[in-house]
N, C-alpha and C positions, 0 to 999 in steps of 0.2 A: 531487672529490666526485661520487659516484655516484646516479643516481635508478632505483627502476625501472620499467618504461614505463609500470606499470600504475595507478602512483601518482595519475595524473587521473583514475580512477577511483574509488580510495579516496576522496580530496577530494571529489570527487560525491557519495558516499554520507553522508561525513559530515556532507558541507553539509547533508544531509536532516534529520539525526537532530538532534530537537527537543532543545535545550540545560537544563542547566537552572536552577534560577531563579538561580544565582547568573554577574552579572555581570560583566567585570571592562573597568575603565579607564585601565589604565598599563600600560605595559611589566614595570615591578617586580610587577607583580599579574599579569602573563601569565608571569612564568619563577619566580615563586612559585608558580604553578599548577601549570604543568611538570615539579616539582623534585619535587614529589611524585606519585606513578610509578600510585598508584589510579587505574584506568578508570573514567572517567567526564568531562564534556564543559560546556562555561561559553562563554555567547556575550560575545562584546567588543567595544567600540567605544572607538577611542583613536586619534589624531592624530599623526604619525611625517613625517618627508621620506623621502623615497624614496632609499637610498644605490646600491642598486646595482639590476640585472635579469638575470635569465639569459635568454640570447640561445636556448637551447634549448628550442624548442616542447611536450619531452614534461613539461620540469620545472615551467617557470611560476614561477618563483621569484622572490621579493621581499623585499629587507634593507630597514628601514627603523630608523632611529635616530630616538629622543627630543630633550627640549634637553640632558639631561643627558650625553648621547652613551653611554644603555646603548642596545644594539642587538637586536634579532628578526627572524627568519627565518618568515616568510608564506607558502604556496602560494595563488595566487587560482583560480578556476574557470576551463572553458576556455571559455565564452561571455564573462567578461568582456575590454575592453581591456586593455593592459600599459599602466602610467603610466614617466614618463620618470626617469630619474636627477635629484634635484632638486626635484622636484614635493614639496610639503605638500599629506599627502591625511589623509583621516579614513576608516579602512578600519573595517570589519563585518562579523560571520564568529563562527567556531566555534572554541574552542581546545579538543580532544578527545585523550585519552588511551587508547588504543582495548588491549583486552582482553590483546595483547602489551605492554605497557606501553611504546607507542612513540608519544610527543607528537608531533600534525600540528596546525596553525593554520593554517583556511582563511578566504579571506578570500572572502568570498559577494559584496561591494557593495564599492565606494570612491565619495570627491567628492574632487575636487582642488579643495584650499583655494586655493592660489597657486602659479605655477610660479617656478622659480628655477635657477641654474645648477647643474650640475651637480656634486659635490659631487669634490673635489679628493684625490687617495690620500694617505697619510701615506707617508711615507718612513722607512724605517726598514730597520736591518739585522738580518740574520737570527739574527743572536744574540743579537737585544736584545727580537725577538718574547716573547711571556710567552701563552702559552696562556689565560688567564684574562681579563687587561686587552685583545687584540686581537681576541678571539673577534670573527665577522663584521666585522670591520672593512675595509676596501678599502685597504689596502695598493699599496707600490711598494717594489722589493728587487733587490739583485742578488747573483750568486754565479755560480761555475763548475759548469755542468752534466758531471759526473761517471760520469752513466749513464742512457739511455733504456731502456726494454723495456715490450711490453702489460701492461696490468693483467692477473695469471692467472683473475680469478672474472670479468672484464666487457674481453672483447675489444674493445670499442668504444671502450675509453680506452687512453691511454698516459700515462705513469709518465717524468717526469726529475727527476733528484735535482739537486738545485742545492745545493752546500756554498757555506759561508762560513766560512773558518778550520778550526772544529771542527765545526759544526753543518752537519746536514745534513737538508732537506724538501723532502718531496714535492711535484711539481708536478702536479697535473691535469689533463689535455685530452684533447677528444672529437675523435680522428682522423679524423671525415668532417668537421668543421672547420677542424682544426688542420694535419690533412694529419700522415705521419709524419716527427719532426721529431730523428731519431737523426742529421742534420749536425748538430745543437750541443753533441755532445760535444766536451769539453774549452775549449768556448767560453764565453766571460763573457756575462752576458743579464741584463736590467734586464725585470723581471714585474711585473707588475696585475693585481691578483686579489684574491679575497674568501679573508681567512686565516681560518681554521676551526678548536678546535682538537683535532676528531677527524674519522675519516672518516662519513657522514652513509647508511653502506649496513652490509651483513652484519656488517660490523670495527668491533661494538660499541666496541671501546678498543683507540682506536688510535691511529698519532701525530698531529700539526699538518698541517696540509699548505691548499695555496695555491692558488686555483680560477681560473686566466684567464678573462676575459668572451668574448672575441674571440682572431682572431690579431695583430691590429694590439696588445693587452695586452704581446705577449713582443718586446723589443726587443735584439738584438746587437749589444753594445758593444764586444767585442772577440773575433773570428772565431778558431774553433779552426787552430792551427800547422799551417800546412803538413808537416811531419814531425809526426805521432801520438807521433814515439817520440823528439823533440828536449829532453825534460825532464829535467831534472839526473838524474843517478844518485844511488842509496841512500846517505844519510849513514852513514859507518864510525863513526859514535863511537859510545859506549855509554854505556850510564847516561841513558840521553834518558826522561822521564815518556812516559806512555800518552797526557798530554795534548798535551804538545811533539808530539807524533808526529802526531797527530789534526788538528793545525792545519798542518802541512806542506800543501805541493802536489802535483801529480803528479810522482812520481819515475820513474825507468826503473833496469832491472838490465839487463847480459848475463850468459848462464849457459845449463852443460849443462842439461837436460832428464832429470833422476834418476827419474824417475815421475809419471805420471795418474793421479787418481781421481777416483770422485762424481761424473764428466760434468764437470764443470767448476773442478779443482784440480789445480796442477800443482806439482812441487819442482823448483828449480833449484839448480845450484851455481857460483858466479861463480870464476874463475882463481885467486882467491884462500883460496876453500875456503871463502865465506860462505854458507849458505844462507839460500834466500828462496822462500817459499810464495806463489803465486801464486793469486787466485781470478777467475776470467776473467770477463769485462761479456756480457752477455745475446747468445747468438748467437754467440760464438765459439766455433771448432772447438777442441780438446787437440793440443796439438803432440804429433810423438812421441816415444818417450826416447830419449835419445841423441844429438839435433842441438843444435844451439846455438841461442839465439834472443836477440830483445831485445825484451823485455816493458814494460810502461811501464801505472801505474794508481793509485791512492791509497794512499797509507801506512797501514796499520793496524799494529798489535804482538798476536801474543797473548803479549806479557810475559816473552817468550823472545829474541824477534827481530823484526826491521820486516819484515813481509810488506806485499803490496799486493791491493789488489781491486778490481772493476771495470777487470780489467786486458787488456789489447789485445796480440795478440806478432805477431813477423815471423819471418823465419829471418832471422842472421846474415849481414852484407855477404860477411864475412871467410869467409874456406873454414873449415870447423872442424878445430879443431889434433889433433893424435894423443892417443889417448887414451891411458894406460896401464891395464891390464889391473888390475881392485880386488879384491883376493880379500873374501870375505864372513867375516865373523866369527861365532862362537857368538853364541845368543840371551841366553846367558848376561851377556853384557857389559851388557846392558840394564839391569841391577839392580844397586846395592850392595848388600853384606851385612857389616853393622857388626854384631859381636856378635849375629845371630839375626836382627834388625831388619831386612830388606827391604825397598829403597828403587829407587825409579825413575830411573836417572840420565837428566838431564833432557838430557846432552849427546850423547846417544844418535841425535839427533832427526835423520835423512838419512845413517845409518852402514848398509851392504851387511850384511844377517845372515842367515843360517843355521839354518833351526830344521829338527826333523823330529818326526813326531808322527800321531798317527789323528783322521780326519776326524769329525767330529761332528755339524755340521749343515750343509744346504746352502743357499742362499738362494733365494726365489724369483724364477724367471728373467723376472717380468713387470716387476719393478723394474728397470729397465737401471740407473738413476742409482746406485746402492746394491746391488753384489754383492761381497759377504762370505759366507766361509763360516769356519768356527769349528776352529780346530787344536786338540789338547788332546795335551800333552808329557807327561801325568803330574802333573807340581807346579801347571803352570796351562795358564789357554786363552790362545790367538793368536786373533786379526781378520786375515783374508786376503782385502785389497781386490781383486778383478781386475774391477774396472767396466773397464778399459780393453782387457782381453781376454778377451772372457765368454765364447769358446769352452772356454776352463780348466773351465767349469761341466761339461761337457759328459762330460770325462775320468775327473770323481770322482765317487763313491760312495760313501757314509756307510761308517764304518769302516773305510776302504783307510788305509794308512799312504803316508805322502807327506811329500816333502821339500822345503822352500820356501826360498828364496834371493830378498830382494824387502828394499826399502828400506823405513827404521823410521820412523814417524811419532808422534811425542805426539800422542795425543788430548785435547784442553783445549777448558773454555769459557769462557765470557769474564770470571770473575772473579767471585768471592763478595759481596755484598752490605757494604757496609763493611770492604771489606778488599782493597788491587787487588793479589792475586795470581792470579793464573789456578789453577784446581782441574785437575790433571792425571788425567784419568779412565783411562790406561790406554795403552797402544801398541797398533798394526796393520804390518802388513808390506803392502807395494805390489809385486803382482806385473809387473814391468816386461815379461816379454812368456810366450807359454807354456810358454818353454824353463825358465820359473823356479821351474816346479811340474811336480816328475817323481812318479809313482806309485811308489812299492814294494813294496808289497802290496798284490793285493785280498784282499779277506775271503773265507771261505770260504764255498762255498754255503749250511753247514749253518749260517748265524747266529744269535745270539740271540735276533734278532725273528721266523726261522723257526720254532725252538724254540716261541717265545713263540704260537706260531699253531697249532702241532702240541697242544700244550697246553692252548691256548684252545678249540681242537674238540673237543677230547675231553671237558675240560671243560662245555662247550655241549651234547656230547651226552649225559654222565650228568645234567645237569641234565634234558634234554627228559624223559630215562629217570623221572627224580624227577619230573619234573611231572605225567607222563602216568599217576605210580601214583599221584599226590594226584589228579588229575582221577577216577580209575577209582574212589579210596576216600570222594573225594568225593558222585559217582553212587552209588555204595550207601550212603553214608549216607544223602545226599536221599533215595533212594528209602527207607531206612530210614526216617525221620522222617514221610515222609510217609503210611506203613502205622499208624506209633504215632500222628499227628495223623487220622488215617480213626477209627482206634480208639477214641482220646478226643473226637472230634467223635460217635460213636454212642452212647459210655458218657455223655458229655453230655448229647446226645439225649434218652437213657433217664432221665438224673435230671431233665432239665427236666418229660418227662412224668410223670414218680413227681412231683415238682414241683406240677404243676398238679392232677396228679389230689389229691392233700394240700390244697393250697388249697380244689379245689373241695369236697370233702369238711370244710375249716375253715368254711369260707362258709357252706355247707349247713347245717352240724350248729349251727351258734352264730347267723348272723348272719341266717341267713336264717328260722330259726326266730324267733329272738327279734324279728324286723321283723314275722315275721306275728303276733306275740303283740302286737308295737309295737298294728299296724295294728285288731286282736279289739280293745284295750282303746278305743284312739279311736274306735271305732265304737258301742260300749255308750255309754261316756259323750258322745260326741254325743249320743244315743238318749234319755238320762237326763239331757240337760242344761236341756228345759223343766220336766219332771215333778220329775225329783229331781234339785234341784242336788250335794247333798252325796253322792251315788252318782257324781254324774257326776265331781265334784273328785279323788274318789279312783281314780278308773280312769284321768284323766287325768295325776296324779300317777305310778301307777304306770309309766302309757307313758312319760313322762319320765327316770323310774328306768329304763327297759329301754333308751331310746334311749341314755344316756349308758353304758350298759353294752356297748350296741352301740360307742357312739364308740372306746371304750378299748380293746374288742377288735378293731375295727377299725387300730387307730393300733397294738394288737400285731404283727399282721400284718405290718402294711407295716415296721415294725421287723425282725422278722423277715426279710423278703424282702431289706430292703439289707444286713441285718447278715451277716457274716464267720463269728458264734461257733461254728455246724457243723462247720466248717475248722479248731477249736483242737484240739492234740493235749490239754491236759491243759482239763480236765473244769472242776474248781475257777476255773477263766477263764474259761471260755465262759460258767457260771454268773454270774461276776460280771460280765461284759459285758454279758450278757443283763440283769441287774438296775441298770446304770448307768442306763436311763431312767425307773429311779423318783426321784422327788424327793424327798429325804427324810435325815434326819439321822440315823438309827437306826443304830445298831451292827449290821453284818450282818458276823458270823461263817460261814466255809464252809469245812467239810474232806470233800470229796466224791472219796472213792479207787477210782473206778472207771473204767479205763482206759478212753481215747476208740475203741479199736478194736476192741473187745468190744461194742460199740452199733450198730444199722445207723439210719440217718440220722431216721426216721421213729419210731424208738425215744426216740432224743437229743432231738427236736425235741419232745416228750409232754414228757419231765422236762424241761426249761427253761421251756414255757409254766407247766406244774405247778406249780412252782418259785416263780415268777415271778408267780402268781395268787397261791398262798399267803401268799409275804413281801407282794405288795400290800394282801392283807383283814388282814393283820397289821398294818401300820402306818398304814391308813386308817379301818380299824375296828375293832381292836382298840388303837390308840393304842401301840403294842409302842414299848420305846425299844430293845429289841435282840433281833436273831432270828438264832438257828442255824440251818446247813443242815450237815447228815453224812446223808453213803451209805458205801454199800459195796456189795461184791458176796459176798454165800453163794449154798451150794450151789444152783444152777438157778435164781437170779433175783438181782435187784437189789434193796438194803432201801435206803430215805432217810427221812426227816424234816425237817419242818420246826417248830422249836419256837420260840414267842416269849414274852415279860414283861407280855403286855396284857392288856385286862381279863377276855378271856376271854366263851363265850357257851355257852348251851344250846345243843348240835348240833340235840335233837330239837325244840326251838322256833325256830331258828335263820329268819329269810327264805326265802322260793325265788325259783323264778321267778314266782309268780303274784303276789309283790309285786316284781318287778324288778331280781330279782336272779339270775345266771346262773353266776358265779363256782364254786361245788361243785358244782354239776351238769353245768360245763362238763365238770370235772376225772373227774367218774364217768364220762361218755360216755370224755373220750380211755383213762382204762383201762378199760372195756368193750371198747375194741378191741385193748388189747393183754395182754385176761386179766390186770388187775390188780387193787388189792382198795387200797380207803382208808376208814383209820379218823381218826376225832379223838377227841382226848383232851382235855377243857375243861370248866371249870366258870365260870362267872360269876367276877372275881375273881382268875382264880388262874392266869390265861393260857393258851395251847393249844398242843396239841403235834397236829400230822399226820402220819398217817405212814403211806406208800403199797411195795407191794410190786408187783414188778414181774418174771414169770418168762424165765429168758433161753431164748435158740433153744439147741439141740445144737450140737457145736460143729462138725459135719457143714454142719447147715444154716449156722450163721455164715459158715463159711469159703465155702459158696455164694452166700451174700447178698453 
């Protein structure tokens, strides 16, 4: 098990962070907490004996067990003491699940209830361990250590496998304590230690493995053989299980040396024509091809044959015998072909072959362990292992045709998932030294990918050519858009001020008159309010009438200003737009056929106010249930009407302004100013008809407006 330094740290901090309210006082109530992975933090106090301690200052680590013997894993602070193996204490602290969903229990305070001895390891063999039931337990075990080497993510530890039979677990120890203890290979040792059963660092999920306290923990029962390599040799039977094999001992082979790969695999061939893959134990050199040696290491199968791993070699006592000269056979042997079906013959596996073919890829030369590069024959690709002579890299070139002479390897891994055959992923050839890969062609200068570059420039450059004339036609268009935006920001300009000066001229002519008519009559009848009340009532009456005459023309206006209708092309909508803000149920008929661009704006905006006062005094006082509106346009003006069904009134008696009313005299002023002429047609009764003319410009002057 792995800490990292900074972990007394973290426990500092968390000891800080106020817990919250919920408590907990069991063991089963702290890995129910645990179990579920939400951050967040619960203080605890609950009573344990003390099983174990680690002896290492940065971890601070504390196993304590219940009576029911379920057990937890504590960190205490670094200001408190360590309590002894043995000890009944009552610890207090944080169990916090912190933002990575990584549970720490720290333990802030202890009391030691009672001391007692210290608590005794179970005995037990390795195969009978259960990941679940011995979690934290302090264990006692033995087995043949197999293989040492450093941990690769934390130098400070080292790694010995200890099998027993079949199984095989990690042992842990910190090498400035442990010292490096690569003599107990091959040697039996009897361990103490806290069995775990993943690793407690980066290796989320990971295997079992077994923590010594001490060095006095790892005891040798029986010292590794004075000869490394005095172990039976490879059983010749066949038909042996994957598990039969797995429970074997250390075996030895002699045998040529056929090929190296991967830094650390070798193939041999024993006298008898057996081969046997070899996978070397940490720190050993690759022998070279061609000597003889005798290797000695653990029996594995990949379900082909008994290889070995974790395996140690020498050279041969014996001088090596003559060899006979192998000629190499086609690639072609590699495959059956039943009826179409293409099969990989599996007994291929260490036969001399022959292929030839263009280079494809190359590997990169920072991976020493792992250099391949890629042959392609046409029908398929090759793997062309030369980790063991990587100046081969040095000779090829993508696309050189080249011929390779190199022994066959199955590539397998280690078996499907309910079902123990190994999945054959494919063959590689093993360049056995440089003489095994000759060039025979290189490519020619003018290659594909030069092509392909020749191509790509010229390409790149009618693109720049195409870009540069959308940049140029872009520039003139901005600049274009921005002479037509200059130009409708001044035609704007000019209508806001045509704009205002119309308002101020509405204002004027209606609202501002009619305020100071407001203002004449409230002054009279103030004036008339002690002497003559009934003079005064009716003057003030009237200003009443003028005000709300003012409100209405008022609230036209501003209608006007937000409204759109100016903007319609066709005439008969604007009209009805214009009259949607009357309320009213009345049937309003409208067939107004004179086109919207025959009008200049100040034309248009007359007939809708027009319009729009008429149908008002129509259905507000004349009670109309339904009112027409038709125009048209004859020669040099415009004709409309507006006629309704109500009761109808004397024009010549009709109100004015001087009883508060502004309505027809608004509508004379706006055609006074544009030379127009309104008549009505009404009698008490019989309903009214209006009907206003209106002369248009030249069609010189229109097309100037």
């Amino acid at each position: 098990m792995r800490y990292v330094c900074f972990l007394s740290l973290v426990l500092t901090f968390v000891s800080a962070v106020v817990a919250d309210e919920q408590e907990l006082h069991s063991f089963a109530e702290i890995n129910a907490f645990i179990e579920d992975a939400t951050p967040r933090s619960a203080s605890f106090e609950l009573t344990g004996k003390v099983l174990s301690t680690s002896p290492l200052p940065e971890t601070r680590e504390i196993i304590l067990s219940d009576s029911s013997g379920e057990r937890l894993q504590l960190f205490r602070l670094l200001k408190l003491s360590q309590p002894q193996p043995g000890d009944t204490i009552m610890a207090f602290g944080i169990a916090n699940i912190s933002k990575n969903h990584e549970p720490y229990i720290c333990m802030n305070d202890f009391k030691v209830i009672e001391h007692g001895p210290a608590p005794e390891p179970l005995a037990i063999r390795l195969s009978e361990m259960n990941a679940s039931a011995h979690h934290l337990a302090l264990v006692r075990t033995e087995g043949v250590v197999i293989d040492t080497f450093p941990d690769e993510i934390d130098r400070r530890y080292m790694i010995l496998l200890l099998k027993d039979k079949k199984v095989v677990v990690p042992v842990s120890i910190a090498r400035d304590a442990f010292c490096d203890r690569s003599d107990l290979v091959d040697a039996t040792i009897r361990v103490t230690g806290i069995y775990r059963r993943t690793v407690s660092s980066v290796r989320k999920f990971a295997w079992p493995n077994i923590t010594p306290r001490s060095p006095e923990d790892i005891e040798v029962i029986t010292p590794p053989p004075k000869d490394p390599f005095s172990a039976p040799p490879i059983e010749k039977r066949l038909y042996l299980t994957s598990e039969e094999i797995a429970q074997m001992s250390k075996r030895s082979v002699v045998g040529e040396v056929l090929a190296t790969w991967a830094g650390d695999r070798a193939m041999l061939r024993t006298e008898d024509g057996q081969i046997v893959n070899i996978k070397l134990a940490h720190g050993e050199a690759l022998p070279r091809c061609g000597e003889t040696v005798v290797a000695a290491g653990q029996p594995e199968t990949d379900l082909f044959r008994i290889n070995l791993t974790a395996a140690r070699w020498k050279t041969a006592a014996d001088a090596p015998r003559a060899k006979t000269e192998e000629s190499a056979a086609s690639v072609s042997t590699a495959f059956w072909d039943n009826n179409g079906l293409k099969s990989i013959n599996g007994q291929i596996h260490g036969a001399l072959l022959r292929v030839r073919g263009i280079v494809r890829t190359l590997p990169a030369t920072d991976n020493t362990n792992d250099l391949r590069f890629t042959l392609d024959t046409g029908d398929m690709s090759f793997s062309v292992d030369v980790t063991s002579n990587p100046e081969i890299i040095d000779t090829l070139q993508i696309g050189c045709t080249v011929q390779v002479i190199g022994r066959c390897i199955l590539l397998t891994d280690d078996g499907r998932q309910n079902y123990g055959s190994a999945k054959i992923k494919g063959i590689a050839l093993i360049a056995r030294s440089p003489a095994d890969v000759v060039v025979l062609n290189r490519p020619s200068w003018w290659t594909m990918t030069r092509l392909t570059v020749v191509i790509s420039l010229l390409l790149a450059a009618l693109v720049g050519v195409y870009i540069w004339n959308r940049v140029l036609q872009n520039l003139v268009n901005r600049r274009g858009r921005e002479l037509y935006r200059e130009q409708v920001a001044h035609a704007v300009a000019e209508f806001k001020t045509d704009e205002r000066t119309r308002l101020a001229v509405e204002l004027h002519d209606s609202l501002s008159q009619a305020l100071s008519g407001v203002a004449c009559h409230m002054a009279v009848g103030a004036e008339a309010f002690d002497t003559d009340p009934k003079t005064a009532r009716h003057y003030l009456a009237t200003a009443r009438k003028m005000l709300n005459s003012c409100r209405t023309e008022l609230r036209q206006c501003l209608f006007d200003l937000r409204s759109d209708t100016l903007e319609e092309q066709d005439f008969s909508t604007a009209i009805r737009k214009t009259l949607g803000q009357l309320e009213t149920s009345a049937s309003i008929a409208i067939r107004f056929n004179v086109p919207r661009q025959r009008l200049k704006d100040t034309t248009a905006h007359a007939i809708l106010a027009i319009v729009r006062e008429l149908t008002g005094n129509a259905i507000r006082h004349g009670n109309a249930t339904e009112v027409k509106i038709a125009g048209c346009i004859e020669p040099g003006r415009i004709l409309f009407s507006v006629k309704d069904n109500g009761c109808g009134f004397d024009p010549e008696k009709c109100d004015g302004p001087i009883q508060g009313h502004f309505g027809l005299e608004g509508i004379r002023n706006r055609l006074e100013k544009l030379d127009g002429t309104f008549t009505i047609d009404s009698t008490p009764g019989d309903g009214t008809k209006a009907t206003i003319s209106i002369p248009l410009p030249s069609s010189q002057r229109q097309e100037n407006s």
